[in-house]
MARVEXFI-99465 format. One line per 2 residues: number of its first residue (from 1); their letters; for each residue x, y, z of C-alpha. Coordinates in nm, 4 decimals, m for minus. Example, Ala and Ser with C-alpha at 12.3 -4.5 7.8 and 13.67 -1.06 7.14 Angstrom:
! residues 2
1	AS	1.2300 m0.4500 0.7800  1.3670 m0.1060 0.7140;
This chain:
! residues 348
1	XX	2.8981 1.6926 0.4040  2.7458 1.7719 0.0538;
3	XX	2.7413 1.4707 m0.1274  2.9820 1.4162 m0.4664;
5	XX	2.7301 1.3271 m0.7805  2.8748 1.1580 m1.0759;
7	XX	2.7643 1.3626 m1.4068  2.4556 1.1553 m1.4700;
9	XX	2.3363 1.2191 m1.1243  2.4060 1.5971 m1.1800;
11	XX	2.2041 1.6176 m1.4693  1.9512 1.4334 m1.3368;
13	XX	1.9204 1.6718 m1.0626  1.9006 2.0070 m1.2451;
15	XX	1.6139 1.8157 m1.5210  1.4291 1.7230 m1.1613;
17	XX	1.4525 2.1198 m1.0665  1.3331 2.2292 m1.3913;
19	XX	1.1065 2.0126 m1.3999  0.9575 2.1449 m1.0767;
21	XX	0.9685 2.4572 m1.1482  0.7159 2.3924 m1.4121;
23	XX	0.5023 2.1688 m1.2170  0.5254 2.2644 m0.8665;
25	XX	0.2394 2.0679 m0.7412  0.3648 1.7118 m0.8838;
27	XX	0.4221 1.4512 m0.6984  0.7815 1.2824 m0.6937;
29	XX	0.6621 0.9710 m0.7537  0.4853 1.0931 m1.0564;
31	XX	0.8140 1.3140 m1.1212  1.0006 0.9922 m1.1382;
33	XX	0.7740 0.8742 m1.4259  0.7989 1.1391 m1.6192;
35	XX	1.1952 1.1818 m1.6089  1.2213 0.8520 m1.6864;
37	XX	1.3798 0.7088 m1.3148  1.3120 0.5819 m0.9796;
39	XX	1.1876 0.7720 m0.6753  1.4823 0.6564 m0.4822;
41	XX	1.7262 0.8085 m0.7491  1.5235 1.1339 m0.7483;
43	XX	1.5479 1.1419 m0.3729  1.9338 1.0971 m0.3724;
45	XX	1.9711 1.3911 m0.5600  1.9170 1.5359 m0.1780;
47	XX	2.1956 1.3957 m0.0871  2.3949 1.6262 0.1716;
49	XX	2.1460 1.8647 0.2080  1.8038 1.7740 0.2427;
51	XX	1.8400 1.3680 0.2497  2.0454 1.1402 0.4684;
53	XX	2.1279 0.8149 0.3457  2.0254 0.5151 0.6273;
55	XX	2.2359 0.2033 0.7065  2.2073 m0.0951 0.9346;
57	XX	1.9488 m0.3927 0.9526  1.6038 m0.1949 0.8774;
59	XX	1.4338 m0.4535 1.1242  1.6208 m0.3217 1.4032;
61	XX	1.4993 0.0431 1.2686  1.1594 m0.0022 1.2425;
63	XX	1.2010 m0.2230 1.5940  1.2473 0.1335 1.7360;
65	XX	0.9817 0.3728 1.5325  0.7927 0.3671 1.8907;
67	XX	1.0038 0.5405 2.0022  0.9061 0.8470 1.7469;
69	XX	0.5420 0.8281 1.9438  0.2358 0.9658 1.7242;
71	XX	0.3226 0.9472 1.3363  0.1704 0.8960 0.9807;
73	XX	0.2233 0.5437 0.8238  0.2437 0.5899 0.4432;
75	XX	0.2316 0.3029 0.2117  0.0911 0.3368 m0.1816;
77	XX	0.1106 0.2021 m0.4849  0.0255 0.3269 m0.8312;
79	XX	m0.3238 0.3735 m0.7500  m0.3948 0.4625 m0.4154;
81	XX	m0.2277 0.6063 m0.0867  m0.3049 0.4568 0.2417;
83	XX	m0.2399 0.6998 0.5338  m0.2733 0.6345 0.8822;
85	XX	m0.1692 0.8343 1.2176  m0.1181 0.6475 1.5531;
87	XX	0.1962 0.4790 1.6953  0.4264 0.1427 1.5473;
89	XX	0.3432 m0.1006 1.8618  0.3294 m0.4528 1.9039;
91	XX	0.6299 m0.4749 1.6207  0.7871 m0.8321 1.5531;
93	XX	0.9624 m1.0134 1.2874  1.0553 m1.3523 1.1858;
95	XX	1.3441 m1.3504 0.9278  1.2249 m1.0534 0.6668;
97	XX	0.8402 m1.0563 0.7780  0.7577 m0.8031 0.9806;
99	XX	0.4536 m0.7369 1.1599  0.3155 m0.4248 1.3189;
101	XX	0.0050 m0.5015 1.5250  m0.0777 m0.1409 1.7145;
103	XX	m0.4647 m0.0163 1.7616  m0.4066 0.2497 1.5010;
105	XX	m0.0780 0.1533 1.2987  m0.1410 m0.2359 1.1491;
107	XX	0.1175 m0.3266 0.9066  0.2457 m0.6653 0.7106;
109	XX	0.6398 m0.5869 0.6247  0.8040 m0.7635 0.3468;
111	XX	1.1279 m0.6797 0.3872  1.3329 m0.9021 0.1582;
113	XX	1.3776 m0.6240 m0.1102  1.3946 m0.2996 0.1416;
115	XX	1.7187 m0.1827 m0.0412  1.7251 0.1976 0.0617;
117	XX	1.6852 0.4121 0.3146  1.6493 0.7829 0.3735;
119	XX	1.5618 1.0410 0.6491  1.4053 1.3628 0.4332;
121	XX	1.3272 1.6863 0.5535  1.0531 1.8856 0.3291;
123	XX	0.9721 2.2291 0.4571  1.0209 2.1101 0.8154;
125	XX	0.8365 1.8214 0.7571  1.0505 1.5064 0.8793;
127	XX	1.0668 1.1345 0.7293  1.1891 0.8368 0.7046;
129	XX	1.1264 0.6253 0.3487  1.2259 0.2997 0.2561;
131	XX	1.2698 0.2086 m0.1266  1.2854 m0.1709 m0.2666;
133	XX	1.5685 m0.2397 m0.5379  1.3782 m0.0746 m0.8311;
135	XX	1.4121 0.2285 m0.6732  0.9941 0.1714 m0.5951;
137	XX	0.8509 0.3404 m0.2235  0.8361 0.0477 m0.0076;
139	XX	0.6870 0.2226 0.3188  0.7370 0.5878 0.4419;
141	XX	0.7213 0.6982 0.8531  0.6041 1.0897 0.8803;
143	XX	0.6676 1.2579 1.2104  0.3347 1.4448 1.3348;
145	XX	0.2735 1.7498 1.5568  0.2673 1.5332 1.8102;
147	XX	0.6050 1.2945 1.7431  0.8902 1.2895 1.9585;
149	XX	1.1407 1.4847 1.7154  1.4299 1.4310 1.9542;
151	XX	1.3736 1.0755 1.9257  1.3912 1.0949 1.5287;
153	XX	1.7019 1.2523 1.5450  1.8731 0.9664 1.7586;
155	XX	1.7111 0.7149 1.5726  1.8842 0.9295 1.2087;
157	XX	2.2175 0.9392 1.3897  2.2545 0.5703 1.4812;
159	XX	2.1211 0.4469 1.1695  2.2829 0.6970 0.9431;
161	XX	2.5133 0.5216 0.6815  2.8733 0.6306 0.7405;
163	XX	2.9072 0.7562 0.3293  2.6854 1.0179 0.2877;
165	XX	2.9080 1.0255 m0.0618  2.7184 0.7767 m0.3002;
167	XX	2.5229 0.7485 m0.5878  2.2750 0.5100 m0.6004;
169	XX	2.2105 0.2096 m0.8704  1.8529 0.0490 m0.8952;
171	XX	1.7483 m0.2178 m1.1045  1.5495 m0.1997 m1.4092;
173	XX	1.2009 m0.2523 m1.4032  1.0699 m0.5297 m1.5852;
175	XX	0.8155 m0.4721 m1.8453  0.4092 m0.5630 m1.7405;
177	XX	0.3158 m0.8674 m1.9325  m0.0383 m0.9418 m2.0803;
179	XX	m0.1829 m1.1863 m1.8423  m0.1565 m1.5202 m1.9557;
181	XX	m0.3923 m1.7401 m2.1076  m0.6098 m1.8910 m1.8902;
183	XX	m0.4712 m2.3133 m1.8131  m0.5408 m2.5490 m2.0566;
185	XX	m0.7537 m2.8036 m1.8940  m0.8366 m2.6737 m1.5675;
187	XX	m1.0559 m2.8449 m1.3623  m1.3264 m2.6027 m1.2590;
189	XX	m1.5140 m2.8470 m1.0368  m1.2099 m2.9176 m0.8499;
191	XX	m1.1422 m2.5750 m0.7914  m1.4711 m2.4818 m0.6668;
193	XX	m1.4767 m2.7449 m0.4524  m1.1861 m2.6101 m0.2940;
195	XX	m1.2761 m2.2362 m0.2240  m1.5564 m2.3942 m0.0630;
197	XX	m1.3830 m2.5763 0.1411  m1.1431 m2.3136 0.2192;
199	XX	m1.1198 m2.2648 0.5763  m0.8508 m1.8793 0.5999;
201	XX	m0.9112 m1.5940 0.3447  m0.5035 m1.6254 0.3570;
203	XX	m0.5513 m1.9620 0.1877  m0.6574 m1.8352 m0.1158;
205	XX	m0.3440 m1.7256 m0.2611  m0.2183 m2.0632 m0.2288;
207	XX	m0.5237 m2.1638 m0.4178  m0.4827 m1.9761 m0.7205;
209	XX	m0.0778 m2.1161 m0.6954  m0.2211 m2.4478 m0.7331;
211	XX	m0.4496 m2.4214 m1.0090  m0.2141 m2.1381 m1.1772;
213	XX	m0.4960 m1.8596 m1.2066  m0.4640 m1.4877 m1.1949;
215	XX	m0.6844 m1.3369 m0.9649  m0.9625 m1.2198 m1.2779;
217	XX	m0.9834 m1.5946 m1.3970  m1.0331 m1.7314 m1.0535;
219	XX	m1.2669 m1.4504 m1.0080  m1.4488 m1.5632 m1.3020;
221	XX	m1.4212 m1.9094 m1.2358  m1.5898 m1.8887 m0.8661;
223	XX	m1.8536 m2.1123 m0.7081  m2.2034 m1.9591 m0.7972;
225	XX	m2.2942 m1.6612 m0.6058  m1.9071 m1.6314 m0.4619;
227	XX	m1.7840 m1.3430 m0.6765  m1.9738 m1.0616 m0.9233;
229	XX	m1.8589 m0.7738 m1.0467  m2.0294 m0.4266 m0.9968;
231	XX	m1.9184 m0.1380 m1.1442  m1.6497 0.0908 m1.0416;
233	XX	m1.8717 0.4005 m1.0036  m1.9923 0.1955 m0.6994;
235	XX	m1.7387 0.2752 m0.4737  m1.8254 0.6364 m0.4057;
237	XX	m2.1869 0.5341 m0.3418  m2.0131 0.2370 m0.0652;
239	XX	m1.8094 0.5315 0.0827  m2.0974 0.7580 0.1503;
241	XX	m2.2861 0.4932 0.2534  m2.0317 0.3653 0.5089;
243	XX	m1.9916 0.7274 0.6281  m2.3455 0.7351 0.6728;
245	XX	m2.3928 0.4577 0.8834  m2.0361 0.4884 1.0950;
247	XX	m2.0681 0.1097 1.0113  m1.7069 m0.0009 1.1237;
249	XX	m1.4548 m0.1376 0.7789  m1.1190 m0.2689 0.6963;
251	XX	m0.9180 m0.1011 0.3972  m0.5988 m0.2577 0.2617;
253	XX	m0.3697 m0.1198 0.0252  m0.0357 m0.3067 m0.0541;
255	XX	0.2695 m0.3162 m0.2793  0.5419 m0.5735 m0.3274;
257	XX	0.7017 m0.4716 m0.0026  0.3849 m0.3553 0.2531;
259	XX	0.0964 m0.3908 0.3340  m0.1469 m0.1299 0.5177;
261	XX	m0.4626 m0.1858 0.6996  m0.7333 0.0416 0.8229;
263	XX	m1.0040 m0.0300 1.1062  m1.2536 0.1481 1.1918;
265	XX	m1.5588 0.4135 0.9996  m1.4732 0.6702 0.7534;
267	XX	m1.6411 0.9786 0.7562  m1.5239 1.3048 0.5224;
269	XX	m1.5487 1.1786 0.1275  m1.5127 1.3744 m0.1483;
271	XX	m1.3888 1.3434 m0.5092  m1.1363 1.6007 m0.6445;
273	XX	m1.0617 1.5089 m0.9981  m0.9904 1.1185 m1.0591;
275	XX	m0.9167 1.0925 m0.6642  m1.1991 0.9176 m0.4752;
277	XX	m1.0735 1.0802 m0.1247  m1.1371 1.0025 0.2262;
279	XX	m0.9883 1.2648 0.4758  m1.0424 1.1831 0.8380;
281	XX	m0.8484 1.3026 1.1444  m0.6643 1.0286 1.1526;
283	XX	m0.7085 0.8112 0.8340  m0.6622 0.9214 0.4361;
285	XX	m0.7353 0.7417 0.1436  m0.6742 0.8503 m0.1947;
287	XX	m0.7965 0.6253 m0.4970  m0.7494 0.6226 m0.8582;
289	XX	m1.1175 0.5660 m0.9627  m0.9894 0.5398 m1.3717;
291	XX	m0.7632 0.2471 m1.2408  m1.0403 0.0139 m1.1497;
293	XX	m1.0591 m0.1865 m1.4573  m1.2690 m0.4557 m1.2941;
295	XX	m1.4609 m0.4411 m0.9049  m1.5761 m0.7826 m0.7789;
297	XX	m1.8087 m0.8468 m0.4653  m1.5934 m1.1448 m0.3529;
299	XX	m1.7331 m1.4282 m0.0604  m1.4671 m1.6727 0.0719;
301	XX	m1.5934 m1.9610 0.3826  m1.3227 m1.9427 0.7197;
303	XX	m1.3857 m2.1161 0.9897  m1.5596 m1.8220 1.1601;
305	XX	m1.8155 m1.8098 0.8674  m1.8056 m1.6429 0.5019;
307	XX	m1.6261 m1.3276 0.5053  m1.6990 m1.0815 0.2221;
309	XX	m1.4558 m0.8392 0.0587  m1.4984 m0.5984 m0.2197;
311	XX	m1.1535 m0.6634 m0.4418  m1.0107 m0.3489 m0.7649;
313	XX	m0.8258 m0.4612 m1.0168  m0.6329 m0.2486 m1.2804;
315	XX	m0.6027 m0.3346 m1.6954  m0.2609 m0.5469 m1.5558;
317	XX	m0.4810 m0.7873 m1.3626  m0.3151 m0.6114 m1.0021;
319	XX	m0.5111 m0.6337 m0.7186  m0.4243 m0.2713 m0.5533;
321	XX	m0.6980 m0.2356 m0.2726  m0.9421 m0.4150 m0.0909;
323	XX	m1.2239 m0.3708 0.1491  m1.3626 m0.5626 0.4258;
325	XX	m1.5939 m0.4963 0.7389  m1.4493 m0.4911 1.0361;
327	XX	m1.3504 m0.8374 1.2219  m1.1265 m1.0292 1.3932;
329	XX	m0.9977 m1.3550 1.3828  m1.2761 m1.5793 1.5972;
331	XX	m1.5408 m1.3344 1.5225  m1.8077 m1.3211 1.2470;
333	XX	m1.8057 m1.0216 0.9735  m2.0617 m0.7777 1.0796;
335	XX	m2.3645 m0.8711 0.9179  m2.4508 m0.4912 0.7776;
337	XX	m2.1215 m0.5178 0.5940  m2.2945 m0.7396 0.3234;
339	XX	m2.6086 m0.5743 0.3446  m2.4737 m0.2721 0.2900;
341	XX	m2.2857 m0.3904 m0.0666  m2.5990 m0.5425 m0.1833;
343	XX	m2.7901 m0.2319 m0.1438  m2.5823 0.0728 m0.2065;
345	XX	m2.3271 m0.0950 m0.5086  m2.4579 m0.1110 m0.8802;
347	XX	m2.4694 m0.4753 m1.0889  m2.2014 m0.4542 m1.3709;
């Protein structure tokens, strides 16, 4: 059934075909931007022929992506993709917090604001995408040459949303404010004395809460020697020099509604452009290196010893991607992982 699309809709979708007519290689998420709307409403456009609207509890949904077998876990934000092959296992949620805890496939679901749903098809390449009430890509689920297609196709039909006949309404994005002054009277000391004491890297959130910092002023407010900057240029020489070694690393990427971990070495880097690229088998990265406004070498103590992350920051004080060596809850971070910083980053 092709769908019925109110005037504004209509227009919307003949500016979208101009406008890739005229830039065939942009992105839709960069499409959105510069047509002045949402992915999701973009998408919609699709509606009856190329995109299915999806209905139903999304936890029940993604309870069943296992079924697909072998696919490509995309989550992004404005600054970097995250891609990563292997299969949703180990899935579980408690109310709107999902977790999916597979060898390949490691996600953190927030799934409070997971407003829309679609199943695409793009040049026989099959999807499902999730979009949070701005319209915003949440999480997206690409079918491989190795998925189960049949099993897509079931999981479509009983999740498909009986109107097919809609236009969609997303909420307006609320302007990026200036970070805020930095508190009146905080008590340094006292704050130092608690990231020592810290005893979870998950703590620290609830740390900055407390003493109302953004992450850059509790950055800059660390115990000696537990946070320095180096300079953004440093993370190409870190990715060759992980390559190089095969040492073993974590890579997270997040938005509002996801976050996406890597584990294990990265091997094929390459820059093309502003895109700080790594392109393994199984694993992509693609990073904005003229949105790091600010790379810090950041220590934190847990109870299994001080792990050590590398933390980028954009001009909106966002923290959009983080690195980590690989570990586990119980064990240690692999002692090359802060070696390796030390030697191969450069002192801002």
């Amino acid at each position: 059934m092709k769908a019925t699309l109110s005037p504004e809709r209509t227009e919307l979708k003949e500016r979208w075909a101009e406008y890739k007519l005229a830039n065939p290689k942009t992105r839709i998420r960069d499409a959105a931007k510069a047509l002045d709307t949402s992915e999701a409403e973009l998408l919609a456009t699709g509606l009856g022929e190329n995109v299915q609207l999806l209905d139903g509890d999304f936890r029940e949904l993604i309870k069943e992506v296992g079924s697909l077998g072998h696919v490509m876990a995309l989550t992004r934000n404005d600054h970097v993709v995250h891609e990563r092959k292997g299969v949703y296992e180990k899935i579980s949620f408690n109310n709107h917090v999902g977790l999916v805890l597979g060898e390949d496939i490691d996600l953190r679901l927030f799934l409070g604001d997971w407003k829309f749903g679609f199943a695409v098809s793009e040049n026989d390449r099959f999807s499902l995408q999730f979009f949070n009430s701005f319209g915003e890509a949440a999480h997206k689920i690409y079918l491989t040459e190795k998925s189960d297609k049949g099993a897509y196709d079931a999981l479509v039909t009983k999740y498909l949303a009986a109107d097919q006949d809609v236009n969609l309404f997303v909420n307006k994005k609320i302007e990026k404010i200036a970070e805020p002054e930095e508190p009146a009277g905080l008590d340094k000391a006292a704050f130092q004395e608690e990231w020592l004491a810290l005893k979870d890297t998950h703590d620290f959130f609830t740390l900055l809460r407390k003493y109302k910092l953004s992450r850059k002023q509790a950055l800059r407010n660390a115990p000696e020697g537990y946070a320095h900057r180096i300079k953004p240029e440093s993370m190409k020489l870190l990715f060759d020099a992980i390559s190089e070694t095969g040492l073993p690393i974590m890579v997270f990427v997040s938005n509002p509604n996801c976050i996406q971990i890597h584990t294990g070495p990265i091997s094929k880097i390459f820059v093309m452009g502003p895109w700080l690229n790594i392109m393994d088998p199984e694993f992509n990265l693609h990073l904005r290196e003229d949105a790091i406004d600010e790379a810090w070498v950041v220590r934190k103590p847990t109870e299994d010893g001080i792990v050590t992350g590398i933390e980028l920051i954009d001009k909106d004080g966002v923290m959009f991607n983080q690195f980590f060596g690989k570990r586990k809850p119980g064990i240690p971070e692999l002692a090359e992982w802060p070696a390796l910083i030390e030697q191969h980053s450069l002192p801002y």
